[in-house]
Structures are given as structure tokens and as C-alpha cells.
N, C-alpha and C positions, 0 to 999 in steps of 0.2 A: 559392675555398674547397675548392672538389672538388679540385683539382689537389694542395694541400696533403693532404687529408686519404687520398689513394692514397698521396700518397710516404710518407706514416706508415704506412701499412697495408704498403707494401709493405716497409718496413725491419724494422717491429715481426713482421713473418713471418721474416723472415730471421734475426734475433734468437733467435725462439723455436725454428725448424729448425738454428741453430746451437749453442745450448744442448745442444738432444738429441742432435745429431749425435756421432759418436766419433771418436775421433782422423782414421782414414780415412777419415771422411764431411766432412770440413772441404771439402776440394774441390769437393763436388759441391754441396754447399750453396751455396758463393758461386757458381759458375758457373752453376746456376739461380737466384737471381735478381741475375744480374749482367748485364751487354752483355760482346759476345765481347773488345774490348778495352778492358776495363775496366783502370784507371789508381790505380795505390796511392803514398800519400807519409806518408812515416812517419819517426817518428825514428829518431836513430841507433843501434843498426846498421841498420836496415831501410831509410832512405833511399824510393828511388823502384824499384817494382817494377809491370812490365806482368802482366796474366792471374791470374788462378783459381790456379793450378798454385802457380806463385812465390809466391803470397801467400802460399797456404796450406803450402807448404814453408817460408818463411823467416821465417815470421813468427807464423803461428796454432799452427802445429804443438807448435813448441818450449816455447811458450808453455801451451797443453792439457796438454801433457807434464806440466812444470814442476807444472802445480796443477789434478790431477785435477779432476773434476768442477766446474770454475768456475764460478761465475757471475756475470749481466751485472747489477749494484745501481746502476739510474739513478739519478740526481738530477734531472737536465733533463735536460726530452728535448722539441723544439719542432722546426719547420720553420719553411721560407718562401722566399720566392724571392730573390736574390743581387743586394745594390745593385745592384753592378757591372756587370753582364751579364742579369741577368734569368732567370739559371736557378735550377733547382727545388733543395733544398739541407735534406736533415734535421741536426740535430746531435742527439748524446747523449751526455750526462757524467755519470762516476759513479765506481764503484769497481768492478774486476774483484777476484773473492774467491774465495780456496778453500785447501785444506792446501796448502803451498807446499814439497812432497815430494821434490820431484826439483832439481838445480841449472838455474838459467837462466842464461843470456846470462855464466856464469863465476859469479855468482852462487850460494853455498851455500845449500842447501835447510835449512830449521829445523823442519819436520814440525808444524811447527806454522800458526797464522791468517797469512795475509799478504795485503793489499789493494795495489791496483795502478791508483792513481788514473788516469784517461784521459778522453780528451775525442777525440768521434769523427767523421768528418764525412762525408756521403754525399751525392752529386749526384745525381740520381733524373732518368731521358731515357728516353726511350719506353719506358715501362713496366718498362726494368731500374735497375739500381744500374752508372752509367758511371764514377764515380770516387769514392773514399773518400781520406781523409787521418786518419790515427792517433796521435795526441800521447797519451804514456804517461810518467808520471812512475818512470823507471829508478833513478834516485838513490834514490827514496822504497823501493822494496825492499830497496836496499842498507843503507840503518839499519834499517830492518825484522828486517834481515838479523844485525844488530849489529858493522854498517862502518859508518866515516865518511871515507871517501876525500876528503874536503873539507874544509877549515877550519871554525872554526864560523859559522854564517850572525848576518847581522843580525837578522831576525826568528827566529820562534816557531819553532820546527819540530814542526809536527801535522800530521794526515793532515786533511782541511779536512772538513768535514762540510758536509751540502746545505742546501737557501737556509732560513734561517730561519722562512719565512714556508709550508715544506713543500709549495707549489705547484707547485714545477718542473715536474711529469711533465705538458705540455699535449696529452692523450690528445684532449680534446675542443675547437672552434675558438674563435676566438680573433677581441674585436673588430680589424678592420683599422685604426682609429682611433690604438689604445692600441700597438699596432704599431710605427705611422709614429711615436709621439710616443718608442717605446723607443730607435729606430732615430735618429733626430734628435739624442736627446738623446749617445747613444755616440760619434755622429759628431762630434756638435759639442765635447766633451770630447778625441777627440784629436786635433783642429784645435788645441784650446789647447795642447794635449802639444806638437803638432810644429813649432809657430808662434811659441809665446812664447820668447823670451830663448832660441832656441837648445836646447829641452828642458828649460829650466831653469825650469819652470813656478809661477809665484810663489803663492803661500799663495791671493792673492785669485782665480785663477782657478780652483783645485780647488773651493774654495766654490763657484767658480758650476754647476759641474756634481754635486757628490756632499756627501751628506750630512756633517757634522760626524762622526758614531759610523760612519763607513764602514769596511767590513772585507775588507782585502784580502789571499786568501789563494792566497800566493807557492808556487813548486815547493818541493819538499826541493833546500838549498843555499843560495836564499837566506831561506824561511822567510814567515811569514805575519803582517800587523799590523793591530790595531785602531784607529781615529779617524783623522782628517786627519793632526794635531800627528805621530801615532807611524809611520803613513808616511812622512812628510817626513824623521823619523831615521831610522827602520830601516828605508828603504828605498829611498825618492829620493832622500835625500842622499847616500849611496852611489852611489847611481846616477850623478850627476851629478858626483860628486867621482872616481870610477875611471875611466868612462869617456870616451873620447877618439871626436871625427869621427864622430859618429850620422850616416849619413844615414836615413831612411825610405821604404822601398824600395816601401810601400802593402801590398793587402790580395789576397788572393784570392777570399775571401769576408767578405762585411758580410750580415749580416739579424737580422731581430727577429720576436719571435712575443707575443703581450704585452704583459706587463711583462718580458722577457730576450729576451737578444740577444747577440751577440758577432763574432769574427772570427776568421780565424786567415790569419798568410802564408808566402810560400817565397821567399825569409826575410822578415820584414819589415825589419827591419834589417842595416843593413851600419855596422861600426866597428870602433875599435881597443881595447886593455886600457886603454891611457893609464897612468897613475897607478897600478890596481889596481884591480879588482871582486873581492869574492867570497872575499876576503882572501889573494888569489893575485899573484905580483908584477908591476911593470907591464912593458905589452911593446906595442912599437911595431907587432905583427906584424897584419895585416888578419882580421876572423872576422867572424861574422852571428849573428843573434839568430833563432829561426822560433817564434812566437809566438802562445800561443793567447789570447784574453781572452774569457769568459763575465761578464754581468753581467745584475744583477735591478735593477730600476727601482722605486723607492718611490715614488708621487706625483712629483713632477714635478726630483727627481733620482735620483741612483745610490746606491743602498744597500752592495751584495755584488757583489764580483769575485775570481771565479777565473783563475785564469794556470797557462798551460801552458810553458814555456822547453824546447827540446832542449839539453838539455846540454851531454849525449854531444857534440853535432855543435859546441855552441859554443865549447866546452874543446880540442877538438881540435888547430884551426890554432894553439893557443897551446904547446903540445909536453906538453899535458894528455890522456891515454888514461884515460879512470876506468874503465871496464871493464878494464885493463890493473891499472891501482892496486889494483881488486877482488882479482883474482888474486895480485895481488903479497902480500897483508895476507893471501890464505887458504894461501900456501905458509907464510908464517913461525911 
């Protein structure tokens, strides 16, 4: 429990020293409380960047720019230690907010509200911050923005709000019991994903891990759906119909704090377009999936899932630039 509740202290510091920080204080911020080769993996464009410096040039900076004064509006925000490996691992998901003034990433600035869904992950080693990973919903500023670089999605397109049940923020500890049963349960859920029929996961085995009113909410692209019945249309059945040769690549991080838990990987998936995703056409050409999933536990299934997708990165190999298409829509 101590071990947990430093690595929240020491992220929840660095949080609130990078709030106040200014543009030229981003640097020194991370590199105190970070380890000297501390390790960033981020979407696309930012990818994978060593050290304090890079980070905070290619990625924080631009970004501050972009939306004065921001701020970090958790939703969860939990630790724990790493199935996999057993190290130490805070996450926190929420909304970055502020006047969105300046253009980012090619993106036109609207002087007005703009939020910037993300989900964030920090490895915590001897007392510094060794590795973070940053999944940031890009596309979701770009409607924001009032672009739509992409067809129209199967689900919802909203900005996803936090878990219903207002609990996320786990400031204080957590039994280790309800933990292992959150952590159990996610696993075991996508053992059925990766195991049945080939990803083609039949009606009966979603029931056995998530609730009937389950609500899962999807990046901008392909959008967000309520119940079992309405993911199955508006969004694994897509899934399963466009896509070609999934493999499942595993995880980087698995942990649970509670009732929530999640993962994220580099990639988790490797596959092809097949048929079509995403209302894009099909293409034989090979891409990857890097994927976040956060989820809340009701009693003894899954209520709430958020999902992170790198877009940018997954569009790519397919001769899709959407920061490119951004550009393109704000010359005409």
C-alpha cells in the first residue's frame, strides 16, 4: 500500500508543479521528477521520445502553446503494480482543457472551449517517474475544430464524460481484494475477445463478462455505444466485418485499483483493412492498432469502457495522413 500511495504522491506533484509551470518551466518540471533516462511513447506524431528535453520540445510545449493556461480534469486517476512484470504504474484519464488559441499539430485554433480527451501512464522506479506513455484523442479536436477528416463513424460522436458512478479519482487506498477481482475480471473478458471464433466474440460470451446497459465509449472516428445489442451493431460488427488477420500482439501494462482497471499496448494489434473499417476502403496493406482500454467494474461485471485508438498512427500505413487532410480542408 505505501509503495502505491508514494507513486500517487509523487505523480499528483508533478501534475500540480506542471500546471503552474510556464511554457519554459515544462522542462525542468519533468526532469525533476523524472529518472535521467526516462522513456515517452505517445501517439502519433510524437511516437517514442527519450529525455525531459524532447518531450518537453515535441510534445508539451506545442501543446501549452496551443491552449494557454490548461488544465489537467481527471476522471481516473488509480495505480497499482503491473501484471505483467510487477512494476509500479499510476494511470490518469480525463480531459485536458483550456481556450484553444493558438493552431496545434496544423489544426486551426477557434478561440474558443476545446477539450482533449487523454489517457496517461506513468511507471514510478526509485523514487522518480522512468516511463510515461500518452494516448490523446487528436481527431476529437479536429470536430471540435469543425473538421471531419473521416467518414461518418458508426457510433455516437461525443466527448465521453467520467464514470457515472463519480468515483474515479482513487486519492485514497483501495481494498487489494476488489483489485484482484477488477483485474480478473478484464482479463478474463479478453481471453474471450482473443480466443473465441477468431475475435468474433458471440453474444453469449459478452454477457458473461459485462453488463447488458454496458457503455462503451469509443475515440472520435469511430464514436461511442450503449448496451450489449448496440455495440454488437455500431461497433463489433464493424469490427469484425472490415477487418482482416488480427493478430494480438498482448499488453504492456494490465493493472486494477478497485473497481477500475485497464491497459494499454505497443501495438496491441497487428492486422489488415480487409473489407473496410471506418468507412475507408479495403486494403490488403499490413497496420497496427495501439490501444488503450480503461474500465469500471459494477459488482461482479463491466459496466464503463473507455478506449483510446492512435489513429494518426493506424491510418497511416494505409496511404491515410489526417493531419495532412486537416491541412488540406483548412487551405480550401
Amino acid at each position: 500500500m505505501n509503495e502505491i500511495a508514494n507513486a500517487k504522491a509523487l505523480v499528483l506533484g508533478y501534475f500540480d508543479e506542471f500546471e503552474k509551470a510556464g511554457v519554459d518551466g515544462i522542462e525542468s518540471v519533468i526532469a525533476r521528477r523524472s529518472t535521467e533516462d526516462l522513456r515517452f511513447r505517445g501517439v502519433h506524431p510524437f511516437n517514442e521520445i527519450q529525455g525531459a528535453g524532447g518531450i518537453a520540445e515535441k510534445v508539451w510545449r506545442p501543446l501549452r502553446e496551443a491552449f494557454p493556461r490548461m488544465q489537467r480534469r481527471q476522471e481516473i486517476f488509480m495505480a497499482g503494480p503491473n501484471w505483467i512484470d510487477g512494476t509500479m504504474w499510476v494511470s490518469s484519464m480525463g480531459k485536458f482543457f483550456g481556450l484553444f488559441d493558438n493552431d496545434w499539430l496544423g489544426i486551426p485554433s477557434t478561440g474558443k472551449i476545446a477539450m482533449l480527451p487523454y489517457c496517461e501512464f506513468f511507471r514510478v522506479e526509485d523514487g522518480g517517474i522512468a516511463e510515461t506513455a500518452l494516448f490523446c484523442d487528436i481527431v476529437s479536436v479536429m470536430q471540435q475544430a469543425g473538421l471531419n477528416p473521416l467518414p461518418i463513424q458508426t457510433g455516437s460522436g461525443i466527448l465521453h464524460p467520467p464514470p457515472r458512478t463519480q468515483d474515479g479519482l482513487l486519492f485514497e487506498p483501495q481494498e487489494e481484494e476488489e483489485s484482484k477481482k477488477t483485474l480478473e475480471l478484464i482479463l478474463r473478458m479478453c481471453d474471450d475477445l482473443v480466443v473465441k471464433d477468431g475475435w468474433q466474440s458471440p453474444n453469449s460470451s459478452l454477457a458473461n463478462t459485462w453488463h447488458d446497459d454496458m457503455i462503451w465509449f469509443g475515440p472520435a472516428g469511430i464514436g461511442s455505444t450503449y448496451t450489449i445489442e448496440r455495440y454488437q451493431v455500431q461497433h463489433q460488427g464493424p469490427f469484425r466485418a472490415g477487418l482482416d488477420e488480427i493478430v494480438f500482439n498482448g499488453h504492456v501494462l494490465e493493472h486494477a485499483e478497485g473497481c477500475y482497471g485497464g491497459w494499454f499496448g505497443w501495438a496491441n494489434l497487428s492486422l489488415k483493412q480487409g473489407d473496410g473499417f471506418m468507412g475507408l476502403p479495403a486494403s490488403e496493406r499490413p497496420t497496427e492498432m495501439r490501444v488503450v482500454d480503461m474500465y469500471r467494474r459494477e459488482g461482479d461485471k463491466l459496466s464503463e469502457n473507455w478506449v483510446f485508438i492512435d489513429m494518426l498512427h493506424y491510418l497511416l500505413p494505409l496511404g491515410v495522413d489526417l493531419l495532412e487532410r486537416c491541412r488540406a480542408i483548412t487551405r480550401t
